[in-house]
N, C-alpha and C positions, 0 to 999 in steps of 0.2 A: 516646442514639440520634439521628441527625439527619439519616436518610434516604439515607446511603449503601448503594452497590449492593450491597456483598457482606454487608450484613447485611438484607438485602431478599430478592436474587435468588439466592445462593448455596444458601439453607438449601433450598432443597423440594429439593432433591439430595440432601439428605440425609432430607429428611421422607419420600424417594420408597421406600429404604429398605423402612417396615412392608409396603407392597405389595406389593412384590417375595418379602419374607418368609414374607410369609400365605400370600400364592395363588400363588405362582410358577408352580405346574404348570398352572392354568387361566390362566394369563397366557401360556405355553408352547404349549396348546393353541388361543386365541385369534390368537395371532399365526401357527401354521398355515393356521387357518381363511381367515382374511384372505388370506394368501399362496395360495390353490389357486387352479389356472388357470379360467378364465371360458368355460365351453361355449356356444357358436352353433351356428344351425346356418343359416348362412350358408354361400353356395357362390362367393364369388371372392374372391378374394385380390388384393388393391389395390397397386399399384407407386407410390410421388412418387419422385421422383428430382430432388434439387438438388445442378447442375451447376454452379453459376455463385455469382463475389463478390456478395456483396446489400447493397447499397450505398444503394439507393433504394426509397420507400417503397414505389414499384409493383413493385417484384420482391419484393418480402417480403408485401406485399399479394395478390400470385397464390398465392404457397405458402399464406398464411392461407385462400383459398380452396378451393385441391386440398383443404387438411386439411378443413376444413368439410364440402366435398363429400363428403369419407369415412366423417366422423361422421355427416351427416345421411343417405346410401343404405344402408336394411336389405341392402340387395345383399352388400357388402362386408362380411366378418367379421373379417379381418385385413389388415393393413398392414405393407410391407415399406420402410424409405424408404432409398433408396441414395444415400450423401451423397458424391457429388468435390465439395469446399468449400475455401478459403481462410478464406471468415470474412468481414466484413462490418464496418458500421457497429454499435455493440454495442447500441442498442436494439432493431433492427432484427434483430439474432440472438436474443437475448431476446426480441423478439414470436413468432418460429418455434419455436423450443424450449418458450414455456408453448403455444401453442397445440398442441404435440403431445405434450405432457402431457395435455391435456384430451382428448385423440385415444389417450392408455395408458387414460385408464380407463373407457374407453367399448368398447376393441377391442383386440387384443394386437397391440405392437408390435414387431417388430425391424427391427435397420438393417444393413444392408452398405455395407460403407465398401469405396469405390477411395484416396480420400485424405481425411481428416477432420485438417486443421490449426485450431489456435485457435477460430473461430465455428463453424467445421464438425464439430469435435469435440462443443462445447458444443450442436449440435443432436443428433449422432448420440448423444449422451450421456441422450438421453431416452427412447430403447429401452429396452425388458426385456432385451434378449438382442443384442449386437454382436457380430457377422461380420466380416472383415478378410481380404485378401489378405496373404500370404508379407511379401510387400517393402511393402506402404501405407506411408503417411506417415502419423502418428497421432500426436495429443497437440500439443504447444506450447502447453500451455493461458496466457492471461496477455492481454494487451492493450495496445494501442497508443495512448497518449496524446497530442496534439498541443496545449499547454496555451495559454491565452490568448495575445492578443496585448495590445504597452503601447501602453495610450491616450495619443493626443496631443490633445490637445482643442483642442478650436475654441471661440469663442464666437460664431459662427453659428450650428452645432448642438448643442445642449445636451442633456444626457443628466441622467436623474433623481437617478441616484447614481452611486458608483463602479464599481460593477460593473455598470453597466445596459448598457454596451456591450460589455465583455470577459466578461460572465455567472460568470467564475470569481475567485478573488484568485490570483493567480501563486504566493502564498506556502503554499496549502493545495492546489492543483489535484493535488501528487501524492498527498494523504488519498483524492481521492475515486477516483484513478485505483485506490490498495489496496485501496476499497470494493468498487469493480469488481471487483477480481480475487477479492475474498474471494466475492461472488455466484456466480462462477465456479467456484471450486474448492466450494463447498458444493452447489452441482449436481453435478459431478462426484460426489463423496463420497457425499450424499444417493443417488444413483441406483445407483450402483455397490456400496454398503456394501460389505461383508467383502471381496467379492473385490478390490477395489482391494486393491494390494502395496505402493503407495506412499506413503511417510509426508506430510504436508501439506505438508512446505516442499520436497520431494522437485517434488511436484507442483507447484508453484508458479512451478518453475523454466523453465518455457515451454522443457521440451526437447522436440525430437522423436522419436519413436520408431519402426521399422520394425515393421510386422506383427506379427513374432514374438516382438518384447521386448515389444508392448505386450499381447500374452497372456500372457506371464509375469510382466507387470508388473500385470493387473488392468485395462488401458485399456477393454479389449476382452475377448470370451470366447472366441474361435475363428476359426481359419481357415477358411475357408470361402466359396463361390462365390455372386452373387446366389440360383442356382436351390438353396443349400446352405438361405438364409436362407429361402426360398420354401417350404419341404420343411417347416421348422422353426413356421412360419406354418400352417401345412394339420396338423401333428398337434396343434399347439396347439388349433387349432376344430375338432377332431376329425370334419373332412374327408376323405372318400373319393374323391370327384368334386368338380372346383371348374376354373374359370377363373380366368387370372391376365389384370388388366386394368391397363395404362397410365395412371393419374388424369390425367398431366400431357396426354396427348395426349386423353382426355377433354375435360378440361376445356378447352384449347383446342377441339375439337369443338365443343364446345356452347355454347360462351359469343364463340367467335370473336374475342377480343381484339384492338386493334390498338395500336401504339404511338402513341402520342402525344408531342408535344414537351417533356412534363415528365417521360418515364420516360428511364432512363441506359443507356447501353447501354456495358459495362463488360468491355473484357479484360486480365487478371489481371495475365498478364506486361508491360501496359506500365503498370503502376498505380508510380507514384511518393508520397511524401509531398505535392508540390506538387501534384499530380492529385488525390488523395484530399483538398485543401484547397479547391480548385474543386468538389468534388460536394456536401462536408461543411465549410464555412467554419468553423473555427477559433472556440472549442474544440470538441475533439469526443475522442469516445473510440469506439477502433476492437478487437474479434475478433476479427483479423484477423493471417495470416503475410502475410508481405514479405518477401522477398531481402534478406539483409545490406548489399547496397551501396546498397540507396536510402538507408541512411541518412549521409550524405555530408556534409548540411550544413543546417547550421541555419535557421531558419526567420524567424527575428522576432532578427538579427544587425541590432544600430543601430553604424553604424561614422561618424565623422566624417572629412568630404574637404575641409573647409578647411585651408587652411596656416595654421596656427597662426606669431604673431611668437614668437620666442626669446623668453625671460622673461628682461628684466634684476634684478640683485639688487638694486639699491637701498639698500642697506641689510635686504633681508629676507632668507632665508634659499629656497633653491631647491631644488625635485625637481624632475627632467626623466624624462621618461615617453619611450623610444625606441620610431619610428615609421619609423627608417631601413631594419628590413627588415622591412615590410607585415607588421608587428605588426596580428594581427586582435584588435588590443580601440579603444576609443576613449572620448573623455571620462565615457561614461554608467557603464562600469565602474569610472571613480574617481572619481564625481561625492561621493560619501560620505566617503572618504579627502581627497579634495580639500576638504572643508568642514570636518574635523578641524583641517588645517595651516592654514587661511584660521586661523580660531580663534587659533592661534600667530603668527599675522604671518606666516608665511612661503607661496610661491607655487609652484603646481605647472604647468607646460610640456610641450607636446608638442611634438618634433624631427623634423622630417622627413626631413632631408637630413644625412649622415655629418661632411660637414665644418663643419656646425653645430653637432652634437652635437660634435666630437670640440674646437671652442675654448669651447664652452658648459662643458665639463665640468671648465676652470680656476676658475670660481668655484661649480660646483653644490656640493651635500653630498651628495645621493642621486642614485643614478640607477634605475630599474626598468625591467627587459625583460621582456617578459610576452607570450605566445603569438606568438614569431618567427617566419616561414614560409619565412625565407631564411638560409642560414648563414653565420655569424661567422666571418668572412677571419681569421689568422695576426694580422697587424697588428689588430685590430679589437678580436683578443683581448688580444693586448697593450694597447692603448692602457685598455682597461676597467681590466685589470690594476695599472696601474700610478696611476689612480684611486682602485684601489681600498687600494694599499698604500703612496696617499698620506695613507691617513684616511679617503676618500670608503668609504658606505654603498649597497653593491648591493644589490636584493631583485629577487628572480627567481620569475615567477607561470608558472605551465604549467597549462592545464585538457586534460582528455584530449577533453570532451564536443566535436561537430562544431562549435559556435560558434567556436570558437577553435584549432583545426587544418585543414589542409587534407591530403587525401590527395596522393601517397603520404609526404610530408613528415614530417608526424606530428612525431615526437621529433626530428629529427636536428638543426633549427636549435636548439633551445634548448641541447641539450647539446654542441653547437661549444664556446658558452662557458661552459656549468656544469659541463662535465668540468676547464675550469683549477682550481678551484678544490674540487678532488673531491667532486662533487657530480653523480650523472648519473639524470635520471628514466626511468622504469620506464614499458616498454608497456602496454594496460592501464588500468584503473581499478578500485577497489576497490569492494564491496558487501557487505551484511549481510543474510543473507534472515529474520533472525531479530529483531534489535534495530535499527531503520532510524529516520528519519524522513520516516514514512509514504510513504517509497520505500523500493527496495532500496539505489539509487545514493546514497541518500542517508545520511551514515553517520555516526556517533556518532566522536568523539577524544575518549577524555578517559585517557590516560596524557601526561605531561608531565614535562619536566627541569624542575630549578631553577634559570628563566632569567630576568631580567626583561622577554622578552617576552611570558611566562604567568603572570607573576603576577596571582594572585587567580582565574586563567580554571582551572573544573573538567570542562567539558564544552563542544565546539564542534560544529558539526554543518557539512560538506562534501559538495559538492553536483557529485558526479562529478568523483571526486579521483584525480588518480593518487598514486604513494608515489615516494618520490625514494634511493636508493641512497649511502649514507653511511659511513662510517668513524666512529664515536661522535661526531657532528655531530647525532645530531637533539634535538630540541626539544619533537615533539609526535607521538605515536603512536595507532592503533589497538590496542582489544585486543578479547577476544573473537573472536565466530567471523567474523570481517571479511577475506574473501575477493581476490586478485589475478585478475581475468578473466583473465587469461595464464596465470597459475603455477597457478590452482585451488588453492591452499594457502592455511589461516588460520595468518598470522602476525601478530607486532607490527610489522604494515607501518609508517615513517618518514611524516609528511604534511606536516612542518617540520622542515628542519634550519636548522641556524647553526653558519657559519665564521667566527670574530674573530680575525683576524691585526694587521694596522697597522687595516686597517679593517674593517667589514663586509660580511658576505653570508649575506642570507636567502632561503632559498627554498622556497617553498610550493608543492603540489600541487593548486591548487583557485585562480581567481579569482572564483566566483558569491559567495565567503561575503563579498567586500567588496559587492555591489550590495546595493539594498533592494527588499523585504523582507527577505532570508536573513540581512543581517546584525543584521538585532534578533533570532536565533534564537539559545537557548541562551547562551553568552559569546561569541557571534562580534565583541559590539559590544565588550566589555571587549579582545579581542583586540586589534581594528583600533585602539584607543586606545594601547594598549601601545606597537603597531609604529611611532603617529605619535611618541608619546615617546622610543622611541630614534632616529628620524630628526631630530626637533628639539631632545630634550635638554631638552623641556617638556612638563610633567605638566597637563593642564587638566582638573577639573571640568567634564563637559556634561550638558545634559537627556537626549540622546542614551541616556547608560551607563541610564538608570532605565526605558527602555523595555525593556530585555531584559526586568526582571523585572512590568513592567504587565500581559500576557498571561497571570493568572493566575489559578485560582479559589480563595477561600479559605474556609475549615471554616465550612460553616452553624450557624447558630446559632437553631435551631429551640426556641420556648419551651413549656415542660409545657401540653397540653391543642390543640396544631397537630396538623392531621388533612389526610390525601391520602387523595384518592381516582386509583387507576390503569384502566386499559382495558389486560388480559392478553388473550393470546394463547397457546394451549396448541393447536401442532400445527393452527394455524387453527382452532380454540372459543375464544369471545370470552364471558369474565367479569370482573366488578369484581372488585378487592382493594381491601381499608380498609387504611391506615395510620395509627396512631394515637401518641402519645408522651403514656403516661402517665404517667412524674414521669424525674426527672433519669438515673434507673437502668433504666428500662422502656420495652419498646415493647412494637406488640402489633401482628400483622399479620392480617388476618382475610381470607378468600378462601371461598367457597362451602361448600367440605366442610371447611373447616381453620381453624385458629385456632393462633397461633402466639406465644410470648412468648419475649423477649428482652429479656435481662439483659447491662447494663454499669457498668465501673467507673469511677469518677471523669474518669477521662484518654479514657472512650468506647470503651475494649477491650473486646470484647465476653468472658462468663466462661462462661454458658452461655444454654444455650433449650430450651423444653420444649412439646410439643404435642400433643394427643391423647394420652394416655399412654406418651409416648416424654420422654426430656432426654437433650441432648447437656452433658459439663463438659468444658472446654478444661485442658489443662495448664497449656498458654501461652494467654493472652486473645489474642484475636487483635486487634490494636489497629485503630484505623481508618487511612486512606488519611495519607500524612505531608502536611500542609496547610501551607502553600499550594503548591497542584498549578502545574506551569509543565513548559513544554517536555520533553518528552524524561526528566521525572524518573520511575525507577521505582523497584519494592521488590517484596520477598517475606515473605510470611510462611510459619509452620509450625507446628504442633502436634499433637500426640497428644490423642487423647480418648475418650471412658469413655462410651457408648452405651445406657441402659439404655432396656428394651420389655418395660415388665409383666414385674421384677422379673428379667429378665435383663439381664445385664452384657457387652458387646462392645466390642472394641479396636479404633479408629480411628485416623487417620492423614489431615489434612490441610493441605495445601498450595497457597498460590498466588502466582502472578507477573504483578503489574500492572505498565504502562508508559501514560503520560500521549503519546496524539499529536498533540495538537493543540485548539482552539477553535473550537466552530461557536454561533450558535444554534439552538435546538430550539422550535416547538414544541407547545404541551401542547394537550390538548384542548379546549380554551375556548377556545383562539387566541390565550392570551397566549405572546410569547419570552420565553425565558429564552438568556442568556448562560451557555454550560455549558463543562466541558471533557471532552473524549472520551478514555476511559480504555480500552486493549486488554487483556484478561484471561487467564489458562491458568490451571483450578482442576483441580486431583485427590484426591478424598474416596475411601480406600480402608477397607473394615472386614472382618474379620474374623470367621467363625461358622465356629468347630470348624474342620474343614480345608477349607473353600471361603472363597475370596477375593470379595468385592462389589467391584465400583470402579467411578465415576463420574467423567467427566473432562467437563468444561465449557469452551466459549471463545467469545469473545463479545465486547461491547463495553458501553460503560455512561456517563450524560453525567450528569453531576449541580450544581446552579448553588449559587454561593454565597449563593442566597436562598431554594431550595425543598429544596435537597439534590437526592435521584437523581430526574429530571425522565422517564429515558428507561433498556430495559434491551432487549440483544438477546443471547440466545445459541442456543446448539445443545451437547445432552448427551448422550453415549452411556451405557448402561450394560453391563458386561462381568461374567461371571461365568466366575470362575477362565478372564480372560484372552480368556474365548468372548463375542462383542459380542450381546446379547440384544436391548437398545433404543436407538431414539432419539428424540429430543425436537426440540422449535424452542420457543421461547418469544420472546416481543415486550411488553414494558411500555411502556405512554405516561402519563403524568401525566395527569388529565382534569381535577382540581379541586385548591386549595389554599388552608389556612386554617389561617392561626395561633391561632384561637382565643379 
């Protein structure tokens, strides 16, 4: 046992079980109890009404008010809050949302919505009971990331570390943006239970919904008019006679606000990404819907405007990089590539002008075009052409993301000249709302031909990729459930092909996987090594290749008699757990009412565990996590098992699906870090009694360091009987102490 999470956090799902068993029907009755509505007998019924983006601390600071104001006047017995919302900066919708939680369970509340997108959803999502117009706009749940910007440093101004200035690492910022969403969608889920219709990645998908899909979708509960949700307020306090009072115009009454020069005054429709970067400087994480065309164009686009000299050969070997038609990339995207080929003697050039490129390309080997915004003349394509089938080596880069296109251009110039060569990329980008890294856009390849540009590469990770259109040309595919924003089909979308006639041509879907960070991710590094070796015909050894696999946590090696103490969380009750490692085959986990042992074999599988009078035996050991954890690796396990409770026997069935995404530190509660890696989880423990079905379904996250083992545990459990969801859970593990003993 060495303090990994699913022989930690997994079991009491199962230990939860005898509960349920014993007392189900006073568990049944309890959660009744709980649920009956709350009688006042208060006489007015309270209106807030947020009309407007919330952008700034004083406009989310007045709504914190109105609510307070409602909590604190016996006057008011219920609240109605009618939300027309865009959404916001997302701490700033999170500060309205708990604080109208604390506002549910002091008073009943429901919402009518005119338009609830994104942050305005996530506020109106904090009702007991949501009202909707026919046609509203409803849902888009997800959020808007604007990620660091690249430090150029001064040595004037000095900054303490690396991220002391950009606050994020560019290589993780889309982890936390998932973070976000997951906060999001577990509000959502949490508030809505049962009735939500929609499955989690369903919802994830930041669609929108009208009115009436989002009542049969579960978004919402009903159609219905402010004075519907009014009605619904008054029999809840089981009100006769009452007034309905305006908080917001209250509260301006009484308190007479004025603006001042630090609050924003903010309309919706002229809000751009560059405007939203002025209120909220970069990074930031926004709630917030937008109109599809503000996103147009990239933000933190580094483009070089010197004129570069022609590179003579020399005796070295030459790539020329075309910049004759306002190709928007420039040295920073092949500042990595370009260090490979230094390595080999040989030199890479940027072209500006046609008729240098076209007598330059008598002595190059390569030539690469990469996000063109102008189209390839008849002769242009010819003269590449015949480059290329003099020997010479094309590779062809297209990114769909806005750095590297411009509207309405898009696709047309690259495939001028990637159609001579039947090769034409696809509108579009690909996505995986299921197996990503730690974005959606961001997206696993690991099907590949047997090419020597893929050799040894079993997994690359693409970073808003389009797929390229091929006739048994490609090289490197998606599989799984990896999505075409255009077609909405999972197929084995293309992300590399290669045509070898007299000479080469490759073309890629994606240029971010050459910049750094993205290309020490997964084999992007082994990739880009590959590709310098078939352009130079030399194979080098670098330090380089061994960074891919540095990122990584390896199997603790916890010795008999090391003992953790954690700080849980159950549903907000905070108790200790002991964790203990009594000899090579044993642990033993202790918590308030429970005491829990577990049994493994040689290799760390676990066989079985037995506690209070219950032991689970595994058919299959479930083994531990495959170590050493790195990028993007995941696995599943499965087993059947044997359940006995006081000398009865029940049939089990468990299953789960980890995926590795990524490395932060954590941490513990002493205040020491630990270096962990962040594991995402999907568990289903389903058992059997005579003909009713139990099942528990767990998901969550879990970080555990190569020095303490699991450091950190968060999940959320439901439980279902025969299919009907009964309960739910949250739990929160943090490390507080650790001793090897």
């Amino acid at each position: 046992m060495q303090g990994t999470p699913f022989k930690l956090g997994r079991r009491y799902i199962v230990l939860a079980l005898a509960i349920l068993l014993v007392s189900s029907g006073s568990w049944y009755l309890y959660f009744h109890i709980l649920s009956a509505p709350v009688v006042t007998k208060k006489d007015l019924v309270g209106i807030i009404t947020i009309n407007e983006v919330i952008l700034s601390s004083s406009t989310a600071d007045k709504y914190t008010s109105i609510i307070n104001m409602a909590v604190m006047n016996d006057s008011v017995k219920g609240i109605v809050v009618r939300v027309d919302c865009p959404g916001g900066y997302a701490d700033l919708i999170e500060q309205v949302y708990l604080d109208l939680l604390v506002l549910k369970q002091k008073k009943p509340l429901v919402a009518s919505i005119t338009s609830a997108l994104s942050g305005g959803y996530y506020i109106a999502v904090a009702a007991d009971y949501i009202y909707t117009l026919p046609t509203s706009m409803v849902g888009n749940v997800g959020l808007i990331g604007v990620g660091p910007p690249v430090l150029i440093p001064s040595e004037y101004v000095l900054e303490s570390g690396p991220q002391k200035v950009t606050g994020f690492s560019m290589l993780y910022f889309p982890f936390n943006l998932s973070h976000a969403l997951d906060n999001f969608a577990l509000a959502v889920m949490s508030n809505r239970g049962q009735r939500l219709k929609l499955p989690s990645a369903q919802l994830r998908r930041g669609l929108i919904y009208i009115g009436s899909e989002a009542i049969s979708s579960g978004l919402v509960d009903e159609a219905g008019s402010l004075q519907k949700a009014i009605d619904r307020i008054a029999k809840e306090a089981k009100l006769t006679k009452y007034d309905v009072v305006d908080l917001n115009r209250a509260y301006e009454q009484h308190y007479s606000p004025t603006r001042t020069s630090s609050q924003v005054s903010v309309v919706w429709g002229n809000l751009t990404v560059e405007a939203l970067n002025k209120i909220n400087p970069p990074p930031a994480l926004y709630y917030l819907y937008l109109p599809p065309n503000v996103f147009t164009k990239g933000l933190y686009y580094v483009q070089s405007s010197a004129q570069a000299p022609v590179p003579s050969v020399g005796g070295r070997g030459v790539v020329l990089i075309d910049r004759t038609h306002r190709n928007l990339v420039s040295a920073w995207e092949f500042n990595t590539l370009m260090g490979e080929l230094t390595k080999r003697n040989w030199t890479m050039g940027f072209i500006y002008r046609w008729s240098e490129l076209d007598n330059a390309l008598r002595d190059a080997s390569c030539l690469v075009v990469a996000s063109p915004t102008i189209p390839y003349s008849e002769s242009e394509v010819n003269r590449i052409e015949k480059f290329v089938n003099d020997g010479g080596k094309l590779l062809l880069f297209f990114d769909p993301a806005s750095e590297y296109v411009e509207i309405p251009e898009l696709f047309e110039p690259i495939n001028t000249l990637s159609t001579r060569f039947g090769l034409s990329y696809a509108k579009g980008y690909l996505y995986n709302m299921e197996k990503h890294y730690g974005f959606y856009r961001n997206i696993y390849v690991r099907g590949f031909a047997d090419h020597e540009l893929t050799k040894n590469v079993s997994s690359i990770v693409l970073f808003t990729a389009t797929h390229i259109y091929t006739s048994g040309k490609k090289a490197a595919w998606v599989t799984g459930n990896t999505y075409s924003s255009t077609a909405e089909r999972a197929l084995n979308y293309t992300t590399i092909a290669v045509v070898k006639e007299n000479g080469t041509v490759i073309a890629f879907g994606d240029i971010s996987f050459l910049n750094e960070p993205f290309c020490h991710v997964e084999d992007n590094y082994r990739l880009m090594q590959n590709l310098v070796s078939i352009i130079t015909g030399i194979t080098v050894k670098t330090e380089e290749g061994k960074e891919v696999t540095e990122m990584s946590v390896s199997r603790p090696e916890l010795p008999v008699g090391a003992e953790k103490y954690y700080t849980e969380q159950v549903d907000g009750e905070e108790h200790t757990v002991r964790w203990l490692k009594v000899s090579e085959a044993e642990a033993v986990i202790e918590r308030p009412n429970q005491t829990a042992h577990y049994y493994f074999d040689e290799q760390g599988a676990l066989l079985r565990w037995s506690s209070d009078g219950m032991e689970a035996r595994y058919e299959t050991p479930i083994p531990e996590p495959p170590y050493p954890l790195t990028s993007g690796k995941s696995w599943r396990h499965e087993s059947n098992y044997t359940l006995t409770i006081e000398d009865q026997k029940l049939h089990g069935y468990y299953v789960e699906e980890e995926e590795v995404l990524g490395f932060e530190d954590v941490k513990a509660g002493d205040g020491k870090s630990y270096f962990c890696v962040k594991v995402r989880y999907d568990a289903m423990d389903e058992i059997l009694r005579d003909d009713t079905k139990i099942r528990f379904t767990s998901t969550g996250y879990w970080w555990a360091s190569s020095d303490a083992g699991l450091v950190k545990d968060e999940r959320a459990t439901k439980t279902y009987v025969d299919d009907k969801l009964i309960g739910e859970e949250t739990r929160k593990l943090i490390l507080r102490t650790f001793s090897k003993g």
